[in-house]
Each structure stands twice: as structure tokens, then as C-alpha cells.
C-alpha positions as CSV (number, residue, x, y, z in Angstrom):
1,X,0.0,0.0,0.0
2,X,1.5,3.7,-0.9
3,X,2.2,5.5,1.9
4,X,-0.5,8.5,0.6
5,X,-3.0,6.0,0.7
6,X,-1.8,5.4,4.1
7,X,-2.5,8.6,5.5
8,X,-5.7,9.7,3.5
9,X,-7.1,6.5,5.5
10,X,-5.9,7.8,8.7
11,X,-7.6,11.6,7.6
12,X,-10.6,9.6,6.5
13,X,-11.2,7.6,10.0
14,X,-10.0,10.2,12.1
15,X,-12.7,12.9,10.7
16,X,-15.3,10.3,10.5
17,X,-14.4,8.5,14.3
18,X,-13.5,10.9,17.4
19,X,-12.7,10.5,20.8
20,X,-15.5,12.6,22.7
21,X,-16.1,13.7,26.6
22,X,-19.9,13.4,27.0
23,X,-22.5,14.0,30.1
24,X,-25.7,12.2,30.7
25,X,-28.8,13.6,29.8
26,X,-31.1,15.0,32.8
27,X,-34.7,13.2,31.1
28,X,-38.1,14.4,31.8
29,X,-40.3,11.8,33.3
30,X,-42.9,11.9,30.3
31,X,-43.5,12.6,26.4
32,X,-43.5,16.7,25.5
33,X,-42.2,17.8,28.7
34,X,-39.3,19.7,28.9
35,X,-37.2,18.5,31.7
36,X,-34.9,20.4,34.2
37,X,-31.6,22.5,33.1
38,X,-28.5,20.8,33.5
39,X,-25.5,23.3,32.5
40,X,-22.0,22.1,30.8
41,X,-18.6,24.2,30.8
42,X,-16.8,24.4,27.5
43,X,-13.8,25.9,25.9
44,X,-14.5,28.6,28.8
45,X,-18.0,29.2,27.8
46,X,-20.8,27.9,29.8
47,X,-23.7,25.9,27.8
48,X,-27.5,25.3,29.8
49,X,-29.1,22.2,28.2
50,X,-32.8,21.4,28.7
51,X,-34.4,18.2,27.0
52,X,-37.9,17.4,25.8
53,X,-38.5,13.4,24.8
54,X,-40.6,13.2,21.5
55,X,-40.7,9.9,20.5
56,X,-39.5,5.7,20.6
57,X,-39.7,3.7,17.4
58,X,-37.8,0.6,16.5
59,X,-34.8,1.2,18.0
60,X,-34.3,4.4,17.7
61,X,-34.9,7.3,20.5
62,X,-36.2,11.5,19.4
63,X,-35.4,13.8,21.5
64,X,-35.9,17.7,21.6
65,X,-32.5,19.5,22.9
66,X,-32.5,23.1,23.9
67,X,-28.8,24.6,23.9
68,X,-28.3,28.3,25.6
69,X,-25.0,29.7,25.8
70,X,-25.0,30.9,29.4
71,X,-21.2,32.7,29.1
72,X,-19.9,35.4,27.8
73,X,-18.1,33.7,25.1
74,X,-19.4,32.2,21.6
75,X,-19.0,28.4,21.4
76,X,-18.9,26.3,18.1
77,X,-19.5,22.7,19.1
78,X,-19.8,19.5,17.5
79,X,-22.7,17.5,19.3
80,X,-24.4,14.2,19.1
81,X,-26.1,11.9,21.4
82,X,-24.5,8.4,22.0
83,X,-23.9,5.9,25.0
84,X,-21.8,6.6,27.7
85,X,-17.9,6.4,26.4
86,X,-18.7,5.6,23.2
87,X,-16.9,7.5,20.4
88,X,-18.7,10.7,18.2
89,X,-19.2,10.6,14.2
90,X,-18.7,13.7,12.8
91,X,-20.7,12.8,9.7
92,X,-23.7,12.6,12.6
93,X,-22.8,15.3,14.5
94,X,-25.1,18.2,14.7
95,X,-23.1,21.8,15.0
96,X,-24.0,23.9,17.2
97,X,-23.1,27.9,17.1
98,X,-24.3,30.4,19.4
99,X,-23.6,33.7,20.8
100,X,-23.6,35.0,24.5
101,X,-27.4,34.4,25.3
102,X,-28.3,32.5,21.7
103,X,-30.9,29.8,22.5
104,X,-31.2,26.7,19.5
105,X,-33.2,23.8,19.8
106,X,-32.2,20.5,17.3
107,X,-33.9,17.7,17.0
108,X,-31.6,14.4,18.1
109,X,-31.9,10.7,18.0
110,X,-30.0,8.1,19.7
111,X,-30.1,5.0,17.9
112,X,-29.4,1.2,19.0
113,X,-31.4,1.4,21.9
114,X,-33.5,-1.7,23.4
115,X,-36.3,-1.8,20.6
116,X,-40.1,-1.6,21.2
117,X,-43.0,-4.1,19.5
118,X,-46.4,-3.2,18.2
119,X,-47.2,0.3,18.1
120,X,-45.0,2.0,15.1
121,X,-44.5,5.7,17.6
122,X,-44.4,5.4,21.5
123,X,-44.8,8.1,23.9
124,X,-43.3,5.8,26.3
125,X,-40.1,7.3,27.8
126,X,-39.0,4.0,29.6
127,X,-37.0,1.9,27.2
128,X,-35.1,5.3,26.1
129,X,-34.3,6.3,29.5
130,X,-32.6,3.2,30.0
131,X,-30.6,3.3,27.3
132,X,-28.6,6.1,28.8
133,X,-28.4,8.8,26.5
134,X,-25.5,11.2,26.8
135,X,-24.9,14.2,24.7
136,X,-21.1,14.0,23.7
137,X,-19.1,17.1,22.7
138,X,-16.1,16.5,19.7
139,X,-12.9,17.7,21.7
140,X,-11.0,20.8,19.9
């Protein structure tokens, strides 16, 4: 194998497969409900995060996620919510860019979790609760 093909495959996993530092979600106990503030410091900047379950099908987990930058600094963050440890794909991630004060809300899903029978949409909050969702941050 050359050694440029080498190192475009180390580029190529790298961008696509990063180490991230994460923090579990604080859930709501129901469907549509936004649940309590949890705040994260970041590159100096201080983010408030508030969550809102939408939805359970198959194996896959909706959630509502309200960022507000808190600080007095801008942040520019690469998000996504995964299991506790696990790595961040930057072709999933969502970004995230706000001012002091900004508030955004994106719509997130965390997949592979324990899948549900029957009904093709559940309001049930149960099943995704216990998979742990954790919203990871890409480190810069």
C-alpha cells in the first residue's frame, strides 16, 4: 500500500471517528415535557441544556435539545447523542453555534437502543431512558 494512501485512510477515520467527553442527559419523566436544566462548561463558555422526549420507534430514540450559551463567550461545538464512552461521528454530529445568550433547539436521535413491539410511535419514555443517552461534545 502507498504511503499517501496510508495517510488519506488515517484523515478519512479520524474525521469520521472521534474521541469525545460526554454528560448524561437529565430526562423528563414523560412525552413533551421539557425536563430540568443541567448546565456544561466548554472551551470557557458555559452551555444550559434542557431536553424534551418526543418519540420511541424501532430502536431508535427523538429527542428535543435546547442549547443556551449561558457565558460570555461564543461556542462552536460539535454534538451528538451516544452511549456513555462511546466514540462521536462527525458525519452525525449536529453543530452547534451560538452567541452570549443564543438559545437553539435541534432535533436528536439516539439509535441502538433496546427496541419496542407493536405500536409503530411510542410516547413511552421507559426503554429510552434506560438506554442512557449522553450528549457527547467532539474535543477541539
Amino acid at each position: 500500500m502507498k504511503k499517501s494512501t496510508i495517510i488519506l485512510s488515517s484523515i478519512v477515520l479520524s474525521l469520521a471517528f472521534s474521541v469525545c467527553r460526554g454528560q448524561a442527559l437529565v430526562l423528563p419523566t414523560e412525552a413533551d415535557v421539557w425536563g430540568s436544566p443541567q448546565t456544561i462548561t466548554l472551551n470557557g463558555g458555559s452551555l444550559q441544556l434542557r431536553t424534551k422526549f418526543i418519540k420511541h420507534f424501532g430502536t431508535t430514540c427523538i429527542f428535543n435539545i435546547e442549547f443556551t450559551n449561558t457565558g460570555n463567550v461564543a461556542l462552536k461545538e460539535e454534538a451528538q447523542l451516544t452511549k456513555p464512552g462511546s466514540p462521536i461521528y462527525t458525519h452525525w454530529s449536529t453543530s452547534i453555534k451560538l452567541k452570549p445568550g443564543e438559545i437553539a433547539v435541534f432535533e436528536m436521535e439516539r439509535r441502538e437502543c433496546s427496541p419496542i413491539f407493536g405500536k409503530k410511535k411510542q410516547k413511552n419514555i421507559s426503554k429510552c431512558a434506560e438506554c442512557n443517552p449522553t450528549i457527547s461534545f467532539l474535543k477541539k
